[in-house]
N, C-alpha and C positions, 0 to 999 in steps of 0.2 A: 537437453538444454534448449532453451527457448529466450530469445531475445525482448527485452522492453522497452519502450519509449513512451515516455509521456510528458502532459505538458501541466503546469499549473499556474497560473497567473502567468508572469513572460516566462518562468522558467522551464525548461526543458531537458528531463533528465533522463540516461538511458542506462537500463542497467540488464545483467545475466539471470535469467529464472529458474529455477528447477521445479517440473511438475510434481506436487507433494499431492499424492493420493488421498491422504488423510484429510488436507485441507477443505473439509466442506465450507470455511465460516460462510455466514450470510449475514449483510448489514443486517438492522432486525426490523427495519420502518420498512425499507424499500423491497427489502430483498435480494439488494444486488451481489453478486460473487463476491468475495474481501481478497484482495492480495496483499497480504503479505511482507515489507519492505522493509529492510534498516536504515530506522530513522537518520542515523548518520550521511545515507545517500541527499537525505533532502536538505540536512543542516548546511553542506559542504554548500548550495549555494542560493539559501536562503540568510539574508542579510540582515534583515529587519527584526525577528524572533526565531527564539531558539525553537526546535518544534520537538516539542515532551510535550508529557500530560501535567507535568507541575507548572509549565507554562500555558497553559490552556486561556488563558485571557489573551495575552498577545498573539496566540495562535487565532483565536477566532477574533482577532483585529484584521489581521492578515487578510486569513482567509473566509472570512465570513461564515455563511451559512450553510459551506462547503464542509462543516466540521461533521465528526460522526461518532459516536461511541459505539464499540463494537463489544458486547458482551460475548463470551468464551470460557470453556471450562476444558483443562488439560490437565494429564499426567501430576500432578504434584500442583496443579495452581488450579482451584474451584472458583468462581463466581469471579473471573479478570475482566480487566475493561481495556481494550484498545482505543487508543486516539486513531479516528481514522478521518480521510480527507476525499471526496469526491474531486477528480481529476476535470479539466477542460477536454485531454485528448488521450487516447490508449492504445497504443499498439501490440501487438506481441508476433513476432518474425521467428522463425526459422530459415534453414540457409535457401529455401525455396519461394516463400509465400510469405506474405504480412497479411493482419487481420485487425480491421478496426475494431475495438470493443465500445460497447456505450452501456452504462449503467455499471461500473465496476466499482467500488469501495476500496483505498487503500490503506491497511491500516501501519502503523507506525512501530514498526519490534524494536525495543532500546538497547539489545544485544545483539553482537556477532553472529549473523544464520550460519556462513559457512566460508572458506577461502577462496571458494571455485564461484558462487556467487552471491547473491543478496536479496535474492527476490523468491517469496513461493507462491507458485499459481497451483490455484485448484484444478481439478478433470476437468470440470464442466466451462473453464476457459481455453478448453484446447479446442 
């Protein structure tokens, strides 16, 4: 398990990761690493819009040019699209060490990942 924190416009949110080996995503412009996230962690304290994909106008009111579609193909779902969000700041801690990240993609999962936590990081963010 691996700890996160980040920040988006003032908001600052920190949540539990688990490193998923599988998760290669890559945004598809940049390149950057994609984590992962249920979107319900960002709703709980984003005020202004709900942040779905059915809401995608007022999301990229929000957050401007920060927005990112993430294409993905899995198990039982071919050709998906993520809402994803380029962050201001990114952490990821263990009970020893913190590490800043720059250039990460977070994209927005609209269901439950897991009880224990809510966040999947790729290898290649460890």
């Amino acid at each position: 398990m691996r700890y996160i924190k980040f920040k988006i416009n003032d908001a600052e949110y920190n949540c539990i990761a688990y490193v998923d080996t599988g998760n290669n995503l890559r945004e598809p412009f940049s390149g950057r690493p994609v984590v992962i996230i249920e979107k319900d962690l960002l709703n709980e304290n984003c005020k202004q819009a709900d942040i779905s994909a059915q809401n995608l106008e007022n999301l990229q009111k929000q957050l401007g040019n920060r927005i990112v579609l993430i294409p993905y193909n899995s198990i039982g779902q071919e050709h998906g699209v993520l809402v994803g969000v380029i962050p201001d700041e990114f952490y990821i801690s263990d009970n020893k060490s913190t590490w800043t990240k720059k250039d990460v993609a977070i994209a927005l999962y609209d269901k439950k990942i897991s009880s224990r936590y809510s966040t999947l990081l790729g290898p290649d963010l460890i």
